[in-house]
C-alpha positions, 0 to 999 in steps of 0.5 A: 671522528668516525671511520667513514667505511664503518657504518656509525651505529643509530644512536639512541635519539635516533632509535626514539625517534623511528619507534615514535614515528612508528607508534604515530603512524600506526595510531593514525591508522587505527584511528581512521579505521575507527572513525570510518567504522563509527561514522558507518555505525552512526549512518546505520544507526539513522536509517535504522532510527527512520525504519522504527519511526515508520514501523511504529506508525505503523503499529499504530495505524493497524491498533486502530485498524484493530480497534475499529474491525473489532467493533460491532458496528463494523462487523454488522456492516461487513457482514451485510456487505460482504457476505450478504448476511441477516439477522434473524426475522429480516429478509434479504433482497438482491436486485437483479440487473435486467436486461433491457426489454425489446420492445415491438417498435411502433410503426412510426419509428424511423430507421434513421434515428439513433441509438439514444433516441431509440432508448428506453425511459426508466420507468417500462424498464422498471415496467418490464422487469416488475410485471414482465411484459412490455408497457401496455401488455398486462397479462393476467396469469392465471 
C-alpha cells in the first residue's frame, strides 16, 4: 500500500498520457495557425485573380486603342481636328464667330418688345458678317 506522506511517483501511462495530451494540443495549435494562413492566402489569392482579370481587359482595351490610333485613318482625323492641319494643295478655313451686328432700328420698333422679337434673322447675320454692312447698305470699296 503506498505511504500517503510520500508522494507515489507518475507512472509510466500516466507520463504517456500527459506527452500525448501535449503533443495533441500542440498540433491543434499548429493546425489552426495553418488553417488561418491558408485561408488568408486563398482570400488573397482571389482578389489577386479579380485584379488580373481587370488588368487584362485592360491590356486589351488599350491593344485595340493601340491598333486604332496607329491607323492612318485616325492620324489624318486627329490631325485636321486637333491640330488643324492640311495636306498639301488644300486651304484651311476657320469660321469666325461673329458678333451680332447693331443694326439702326426703324422707327416702328416699339420700346416694348422683347429681346426675342427684336433678334435678328440668320440670313443679315450671315449678311453683316459676309459684306460687312448692315442689309441694305452695300458699300462699294473702292
Amino acid at each position: 500500500m503506498p505511504d500517503e506522506n510520500h508522494p507515489s511517483k507518475p507512472s509510466l501511462i500516466q507520463f504517456l498520457t500527459i506527452i500525448a495530451i501535449t503533443l495533441t494540443l500542440s498540433l491543434i495549435v499548429d493546425f489552426g495557425r495553418k488553417a488561418t494562413a491558408n485561408y488568408r492566402i486563398q482570400q488573397e489569392e482571389a482578389r489577386l485573380s479579380k485584379e488580373i482579370a481587370i488588368l487584362e481587359a485592360r491590356q486589351e482595351e488599350l491593344k485595340r486603342w493601340k491598333a486604332i490610333v496607329q491607323s492612318d485613318t485616325f492620324v489624318e482625323q486627329w490631325a485636321r481636328q486637333e491640330m488643324h492641319l492640311v495636306r498639301a494643295g488644300e486651304t484651311a478655313v476657320m469660321p469666325l464667330i461673329p458678333q451680332r451686328p447693331q443694326i439702326a432700328q426703324s422707327p416702328e420698333v416699339s420700346p416694348l418688345q422683347t429681346a426675342e422679337e427684336q433678334e435678328l434673322p440668320c440670313w443679315q447675320v450671315w449678311w453683316a458678317l459676309f459684306i460687312d454692312s448692315p442689309p441694305g447698305v452695300f458699300e462699294i470699296p473702292w
